[in-house]
N, CA, C and O of each residue as an XYZ file, in Angstrom:
464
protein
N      49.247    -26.377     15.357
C      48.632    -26.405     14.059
C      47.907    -25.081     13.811
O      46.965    -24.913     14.585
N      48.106    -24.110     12.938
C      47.182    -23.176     12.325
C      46.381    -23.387     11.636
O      46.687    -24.091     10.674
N      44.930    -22.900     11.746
C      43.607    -23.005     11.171
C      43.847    -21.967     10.148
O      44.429    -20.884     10.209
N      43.355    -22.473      9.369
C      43.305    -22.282      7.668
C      42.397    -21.482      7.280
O      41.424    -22.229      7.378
N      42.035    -20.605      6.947
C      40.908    -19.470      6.519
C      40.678    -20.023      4.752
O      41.600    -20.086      3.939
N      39.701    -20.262      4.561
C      39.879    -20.440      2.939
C      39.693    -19.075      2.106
O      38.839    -18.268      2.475
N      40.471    -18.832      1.019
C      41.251    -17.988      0.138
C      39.621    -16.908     -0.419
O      39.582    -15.678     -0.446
N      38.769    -17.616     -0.695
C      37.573    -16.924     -1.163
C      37.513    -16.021     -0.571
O      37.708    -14.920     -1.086
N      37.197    -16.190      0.833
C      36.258    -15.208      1.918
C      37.463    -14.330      2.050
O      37.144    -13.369      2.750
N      38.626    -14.261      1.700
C      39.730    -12.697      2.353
C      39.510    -11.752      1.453
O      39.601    -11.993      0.249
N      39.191    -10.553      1.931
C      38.915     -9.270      1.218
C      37.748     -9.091      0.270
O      37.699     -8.248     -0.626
N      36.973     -9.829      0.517
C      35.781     -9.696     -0.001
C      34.965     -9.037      0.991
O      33.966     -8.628      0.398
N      34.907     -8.735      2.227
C      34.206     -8.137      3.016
C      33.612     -6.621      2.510
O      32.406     -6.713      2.278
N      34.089     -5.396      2.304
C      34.276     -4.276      1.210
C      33.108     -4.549      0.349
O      32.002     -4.007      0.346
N      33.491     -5.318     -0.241
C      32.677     -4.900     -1.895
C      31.563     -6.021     -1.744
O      30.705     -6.132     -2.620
N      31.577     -6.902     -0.566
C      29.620     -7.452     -0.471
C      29.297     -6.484      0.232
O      28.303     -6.008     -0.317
N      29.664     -5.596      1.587
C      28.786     -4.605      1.790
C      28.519     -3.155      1.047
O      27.698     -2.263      1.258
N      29.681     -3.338     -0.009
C      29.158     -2.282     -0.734
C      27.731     -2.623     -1.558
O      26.813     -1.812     -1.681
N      27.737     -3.963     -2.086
C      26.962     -4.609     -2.892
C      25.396     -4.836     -2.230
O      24.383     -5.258     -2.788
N      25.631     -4.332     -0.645
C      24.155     -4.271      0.177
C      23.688     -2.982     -0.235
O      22.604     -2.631     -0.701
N      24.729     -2.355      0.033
C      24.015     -1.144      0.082
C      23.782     -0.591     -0.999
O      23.392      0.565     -0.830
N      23.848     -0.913     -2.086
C      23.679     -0.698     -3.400
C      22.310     -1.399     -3.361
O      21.377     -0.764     -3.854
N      22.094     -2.425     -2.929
C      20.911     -3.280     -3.115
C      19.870     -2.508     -2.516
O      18.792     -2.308     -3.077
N      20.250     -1.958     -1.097
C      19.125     -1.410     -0.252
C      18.620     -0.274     -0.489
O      17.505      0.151     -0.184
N      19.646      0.329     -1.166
C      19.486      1.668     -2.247
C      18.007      1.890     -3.143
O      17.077      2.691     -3.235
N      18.560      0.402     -3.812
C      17.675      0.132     -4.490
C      16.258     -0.044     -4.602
O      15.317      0.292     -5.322
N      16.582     -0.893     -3.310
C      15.098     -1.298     -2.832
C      13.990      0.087     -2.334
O      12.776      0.283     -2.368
N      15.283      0.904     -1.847
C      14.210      2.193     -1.080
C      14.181      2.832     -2.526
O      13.286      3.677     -2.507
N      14.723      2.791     -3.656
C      14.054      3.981     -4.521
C      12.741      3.229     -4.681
O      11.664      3.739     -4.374
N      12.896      1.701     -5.290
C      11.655      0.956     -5.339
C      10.461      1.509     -4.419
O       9.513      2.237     -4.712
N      10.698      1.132     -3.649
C       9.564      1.730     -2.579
C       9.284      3.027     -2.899
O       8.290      3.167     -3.613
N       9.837      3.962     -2.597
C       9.136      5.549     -2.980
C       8.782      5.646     -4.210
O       8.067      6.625     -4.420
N       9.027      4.955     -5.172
C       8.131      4.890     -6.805
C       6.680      4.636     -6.482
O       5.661      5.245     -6.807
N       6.919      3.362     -5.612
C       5.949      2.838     -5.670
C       4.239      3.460     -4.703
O       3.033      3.481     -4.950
N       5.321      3.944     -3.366
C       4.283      4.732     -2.721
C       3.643      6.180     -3.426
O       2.543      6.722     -3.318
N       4.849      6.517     -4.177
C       4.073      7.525     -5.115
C       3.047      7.650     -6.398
O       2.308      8.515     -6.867
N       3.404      6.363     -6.682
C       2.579      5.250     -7.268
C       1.085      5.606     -7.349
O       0.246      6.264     -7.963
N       1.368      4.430     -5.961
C      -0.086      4.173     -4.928
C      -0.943      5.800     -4.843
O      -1.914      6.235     -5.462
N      -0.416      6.158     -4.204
C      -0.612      7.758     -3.753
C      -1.843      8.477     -4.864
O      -2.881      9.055     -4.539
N      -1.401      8.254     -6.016
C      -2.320      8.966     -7.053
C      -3.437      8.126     -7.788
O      -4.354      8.659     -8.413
N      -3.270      6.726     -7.652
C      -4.015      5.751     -8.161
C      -5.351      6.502     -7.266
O      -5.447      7.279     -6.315
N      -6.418      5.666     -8.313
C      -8.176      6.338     -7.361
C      -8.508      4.932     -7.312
O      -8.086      4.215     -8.219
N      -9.461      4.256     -6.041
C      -9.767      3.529     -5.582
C     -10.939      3.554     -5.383
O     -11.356      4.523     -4.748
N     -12.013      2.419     -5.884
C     -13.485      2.947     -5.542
C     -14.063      1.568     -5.010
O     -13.613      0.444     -5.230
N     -15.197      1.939     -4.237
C     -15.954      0.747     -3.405
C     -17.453      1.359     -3.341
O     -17.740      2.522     -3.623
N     -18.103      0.631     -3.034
C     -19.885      0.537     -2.909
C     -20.267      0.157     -2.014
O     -19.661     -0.766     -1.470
N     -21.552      0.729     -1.391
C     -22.438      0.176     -0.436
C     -23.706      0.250     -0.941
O     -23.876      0.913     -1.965
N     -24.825     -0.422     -0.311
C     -26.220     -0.576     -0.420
C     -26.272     -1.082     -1.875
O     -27.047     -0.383     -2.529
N     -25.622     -2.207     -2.700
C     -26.287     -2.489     -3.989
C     -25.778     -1.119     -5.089
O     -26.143     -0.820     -6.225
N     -25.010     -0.643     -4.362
C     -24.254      0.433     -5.478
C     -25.528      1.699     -4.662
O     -25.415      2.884     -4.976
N     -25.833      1.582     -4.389
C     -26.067      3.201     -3.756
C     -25.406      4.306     -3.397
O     -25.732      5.446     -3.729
N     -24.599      4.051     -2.811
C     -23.551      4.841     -2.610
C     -22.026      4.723     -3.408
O     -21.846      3.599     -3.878
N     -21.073      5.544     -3.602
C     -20.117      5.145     -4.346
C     -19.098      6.033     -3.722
O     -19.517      6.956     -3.023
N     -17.748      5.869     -3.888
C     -17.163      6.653     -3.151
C     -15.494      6.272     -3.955
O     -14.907      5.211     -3.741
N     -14.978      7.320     -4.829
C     -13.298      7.061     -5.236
C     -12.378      7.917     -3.982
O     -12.479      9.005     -3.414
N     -11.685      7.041     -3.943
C     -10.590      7.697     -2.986
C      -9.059      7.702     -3.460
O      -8.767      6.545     -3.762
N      -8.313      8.296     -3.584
C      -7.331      8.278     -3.820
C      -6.343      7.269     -3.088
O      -6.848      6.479     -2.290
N      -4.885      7.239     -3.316
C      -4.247      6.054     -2.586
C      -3.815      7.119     -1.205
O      -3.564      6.603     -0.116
N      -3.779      8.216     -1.341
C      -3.334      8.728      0.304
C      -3.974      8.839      0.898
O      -3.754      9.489      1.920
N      -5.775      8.001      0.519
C      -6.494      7.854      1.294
C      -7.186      9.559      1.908
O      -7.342     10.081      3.011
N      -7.418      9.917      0.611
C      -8.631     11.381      0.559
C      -9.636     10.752     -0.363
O      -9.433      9.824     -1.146
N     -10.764     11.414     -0.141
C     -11.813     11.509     -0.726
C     -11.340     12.427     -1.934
O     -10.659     13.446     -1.820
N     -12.043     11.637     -3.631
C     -12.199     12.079     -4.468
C     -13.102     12.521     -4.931
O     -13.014     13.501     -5.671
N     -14.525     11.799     -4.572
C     -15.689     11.671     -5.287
C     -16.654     11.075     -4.048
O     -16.115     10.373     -3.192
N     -17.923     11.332     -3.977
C     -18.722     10.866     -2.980
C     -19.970     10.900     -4.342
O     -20.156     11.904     -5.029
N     -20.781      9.496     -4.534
C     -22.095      9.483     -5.258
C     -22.987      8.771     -4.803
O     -22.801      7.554     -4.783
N     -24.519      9.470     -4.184
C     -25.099      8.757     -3.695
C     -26.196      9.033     -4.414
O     -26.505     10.216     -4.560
N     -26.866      8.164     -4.906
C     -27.874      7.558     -5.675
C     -29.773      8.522     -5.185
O     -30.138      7.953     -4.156
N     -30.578      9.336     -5.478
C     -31.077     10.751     -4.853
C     -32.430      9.606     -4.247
O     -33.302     10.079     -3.518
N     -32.464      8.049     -4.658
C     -33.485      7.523     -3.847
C     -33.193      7.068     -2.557
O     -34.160      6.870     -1.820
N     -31.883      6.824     -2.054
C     -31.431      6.297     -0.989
C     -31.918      7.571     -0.006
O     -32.507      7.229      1.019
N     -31.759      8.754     -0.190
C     -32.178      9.857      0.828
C     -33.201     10.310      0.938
O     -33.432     11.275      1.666
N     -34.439      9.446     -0.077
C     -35.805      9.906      0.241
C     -36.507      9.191      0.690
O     -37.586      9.485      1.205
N     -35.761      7.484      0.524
C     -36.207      6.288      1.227
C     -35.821      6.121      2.799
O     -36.533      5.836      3.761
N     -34.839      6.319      2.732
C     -34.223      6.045      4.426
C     -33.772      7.090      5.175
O     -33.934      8.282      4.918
N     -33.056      6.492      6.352
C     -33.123      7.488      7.401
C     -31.724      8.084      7.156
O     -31.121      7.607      6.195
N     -31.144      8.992      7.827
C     -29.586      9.787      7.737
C     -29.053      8.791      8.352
O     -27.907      8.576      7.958
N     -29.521      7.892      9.393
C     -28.276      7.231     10.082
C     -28.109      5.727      8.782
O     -27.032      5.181      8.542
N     -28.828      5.518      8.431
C     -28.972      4.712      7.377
C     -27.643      4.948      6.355
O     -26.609      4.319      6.131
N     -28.303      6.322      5.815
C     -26.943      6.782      4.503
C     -25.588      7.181      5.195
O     -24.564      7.339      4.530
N     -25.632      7.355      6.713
C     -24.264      7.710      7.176
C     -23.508      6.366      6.916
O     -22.481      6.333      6.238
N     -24.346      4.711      7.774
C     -23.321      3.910      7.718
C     -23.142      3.266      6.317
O     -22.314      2.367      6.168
N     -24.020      3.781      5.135
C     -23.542      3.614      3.876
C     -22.002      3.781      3.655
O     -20.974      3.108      3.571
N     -22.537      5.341      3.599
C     -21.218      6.231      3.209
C     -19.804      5.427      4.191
O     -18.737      5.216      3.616
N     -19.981      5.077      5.564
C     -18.860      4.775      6.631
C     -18.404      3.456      5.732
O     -17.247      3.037      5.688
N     -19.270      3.016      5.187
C     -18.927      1.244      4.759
C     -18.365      1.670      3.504
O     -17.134      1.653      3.541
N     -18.803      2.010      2.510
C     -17.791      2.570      1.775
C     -16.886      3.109      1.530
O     -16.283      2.885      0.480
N     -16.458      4.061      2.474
C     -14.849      4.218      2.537
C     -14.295      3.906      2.867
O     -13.177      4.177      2.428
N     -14.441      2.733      4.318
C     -13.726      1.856      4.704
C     -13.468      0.836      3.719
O     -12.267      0.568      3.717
N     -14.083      0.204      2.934
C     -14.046     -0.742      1.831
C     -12.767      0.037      1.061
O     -11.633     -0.380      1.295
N     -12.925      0.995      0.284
C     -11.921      1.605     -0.551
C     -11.055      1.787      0.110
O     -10.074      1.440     -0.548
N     -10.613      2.273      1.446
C      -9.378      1.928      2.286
C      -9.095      1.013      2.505
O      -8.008      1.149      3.067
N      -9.372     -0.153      2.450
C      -9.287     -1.794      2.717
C      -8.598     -1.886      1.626
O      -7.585     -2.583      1.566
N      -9.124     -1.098      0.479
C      -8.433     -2.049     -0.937
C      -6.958     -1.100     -1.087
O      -6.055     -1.473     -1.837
N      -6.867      0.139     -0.283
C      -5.467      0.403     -0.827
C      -5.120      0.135      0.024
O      -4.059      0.759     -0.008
N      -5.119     -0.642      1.448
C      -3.902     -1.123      2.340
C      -3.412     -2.346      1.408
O      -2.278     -2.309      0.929
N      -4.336     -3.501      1.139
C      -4.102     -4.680      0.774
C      -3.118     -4.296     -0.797
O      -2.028     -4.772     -1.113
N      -3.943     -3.318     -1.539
C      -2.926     -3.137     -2.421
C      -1.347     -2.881     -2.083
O      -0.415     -3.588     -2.467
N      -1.249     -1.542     -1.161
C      -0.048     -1.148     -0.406
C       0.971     -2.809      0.073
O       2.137     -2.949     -0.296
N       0.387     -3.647      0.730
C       1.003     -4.338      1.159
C       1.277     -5.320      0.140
O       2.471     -5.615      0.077
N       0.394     -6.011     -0.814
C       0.800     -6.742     -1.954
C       2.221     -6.203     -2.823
O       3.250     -6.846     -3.033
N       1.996     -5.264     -3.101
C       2.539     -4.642     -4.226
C       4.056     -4.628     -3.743
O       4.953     -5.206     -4.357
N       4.265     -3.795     -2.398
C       5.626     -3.877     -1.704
C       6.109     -5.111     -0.725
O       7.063     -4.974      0.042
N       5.554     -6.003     -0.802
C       6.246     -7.117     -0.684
C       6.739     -7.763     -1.976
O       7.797     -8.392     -1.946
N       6.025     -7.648     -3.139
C       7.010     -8.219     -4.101
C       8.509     -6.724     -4.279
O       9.471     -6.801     -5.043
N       8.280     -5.850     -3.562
C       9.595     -5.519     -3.558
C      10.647     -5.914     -2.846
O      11.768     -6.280     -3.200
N       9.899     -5.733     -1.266
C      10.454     -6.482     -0.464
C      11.301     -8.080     -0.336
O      12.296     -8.514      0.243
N       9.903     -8.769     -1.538
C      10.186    -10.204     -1.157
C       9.798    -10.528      0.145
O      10.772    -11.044      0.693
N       8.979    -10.482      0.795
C       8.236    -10.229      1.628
C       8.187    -10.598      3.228
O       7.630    -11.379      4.000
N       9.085     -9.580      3.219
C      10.019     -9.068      4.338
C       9.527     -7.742      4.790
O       9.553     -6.645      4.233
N       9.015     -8.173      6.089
C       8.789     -6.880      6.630
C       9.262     -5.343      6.815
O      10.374     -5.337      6.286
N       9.127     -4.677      7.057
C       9.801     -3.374      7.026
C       9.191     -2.030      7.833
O       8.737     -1.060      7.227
N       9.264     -2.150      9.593
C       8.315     -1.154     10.090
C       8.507     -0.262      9.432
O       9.515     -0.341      8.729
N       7.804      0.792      9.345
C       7.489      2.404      9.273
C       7.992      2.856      7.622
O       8.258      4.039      7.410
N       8.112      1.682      6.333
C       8.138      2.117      5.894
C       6.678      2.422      4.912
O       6.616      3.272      4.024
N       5.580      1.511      5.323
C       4.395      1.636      4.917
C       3.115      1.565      5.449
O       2.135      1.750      4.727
């Protein structure tokens, strides 16, 4: 007895992997829009009750540093250092979470080492 292949699946092999890679194409321009995106967006966070302020860009540089001229006549330097430390970590917090939100709805949210 010969086993029967059904008629659909012959020669379609070709043109679904063309149809990946068209897709995956896709997906990576998606992504580099989007990291370029990210990249220029400014991101800002606060410490001490808004004492400190700090925009950062999405590649994660410093744009702007504002610290409020009573915080440095009231307290100590190690004081306004872990201001300043808590605030840019905060604004880096918000563009990872952005980074990762944003490209999983490209993804569909499917991992992807090293591309973000």
């Amino acid at each position: 007895m010969k086993a029967r292949v059904p008629k659909q699946n012959m020669g379609g092999g070709a043109q679904n992997m063309n149809a990946m890679i068209k897709q995956a194409q896709k997906m990576q321009d998606e992504i580099t829009k989007l990291q370029d995106d990210i990249e220029e967006r400014e991101f800002s966070a606060t410490s001490g009750g808004g004492a400190v302020e700090v925009v950062l860009y999405g590649k994660k540089t410093i744009k702007s540093l504002n610290i409020k001229p009573d915080v440095v006549k009231e307290g100590s330097i190690e004081d306004l250092q872990d201001l300043v430390i808590s605030a840019v970590n905060a604004a880096i917090q918000q563009i990872e979470e952005t980074t990762e939100e944003e490209m999983s709805k490209i993804t569909g949210g499917v991992s992807l080492p090293g591309l973000f």
